[in-house]
C-alpha positions, 0 to 999 in steps of 0.5 A, spaced: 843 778 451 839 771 450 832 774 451 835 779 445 836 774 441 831 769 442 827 775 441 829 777 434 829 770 432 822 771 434 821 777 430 823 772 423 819 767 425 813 773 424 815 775 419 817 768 415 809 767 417 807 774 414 809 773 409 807 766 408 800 768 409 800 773 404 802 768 399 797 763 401 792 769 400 794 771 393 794 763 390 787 763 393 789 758 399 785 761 404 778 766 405 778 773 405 776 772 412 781 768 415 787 773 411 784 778 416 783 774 422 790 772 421 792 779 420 790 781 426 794 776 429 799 778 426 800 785 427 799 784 435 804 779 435 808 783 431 806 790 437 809 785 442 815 783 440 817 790 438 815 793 445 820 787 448 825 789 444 825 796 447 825 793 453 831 789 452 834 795 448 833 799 455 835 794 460 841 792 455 844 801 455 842 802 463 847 795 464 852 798 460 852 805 464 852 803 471 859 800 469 861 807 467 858 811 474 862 806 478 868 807 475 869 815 477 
């Protein structure tokens, strides 16, 4: 449960920085070029976080269901 919630506080830090990003795009604050770069970045780091949590979510329902086939 701590690795899901560092997780999802992960997940904000990403979307907190994505949206500060486009922000600095739209005042011009920042290249075209750096906004892609950045983008890119983003969206992998974006695909990690979600492929971890998957991971916890499988780990998370596989413990709770070995308490169950031990009970019968």
């Amino acid at each position: 449960m701590q690795y899901q919630t560092e997780n999802r506080a992960w997940s904000k830090q990403l979307r907190d920085r994505g949206n500060a990003l486009v922000n600095s795009r739209l005042a011009n604050e920042i290249s075209q070029e750096d906004y892609l770069a950045s983008r890119k970045i983003a969206r992998e780091d974006a695909l990690e976080c979600q492929r971890r949590a998957a991971i916890l979510d499988a780990q998370i329902a596989r413990c709770s269901v070995r308490p169950l086939l031990h009970a019968n």
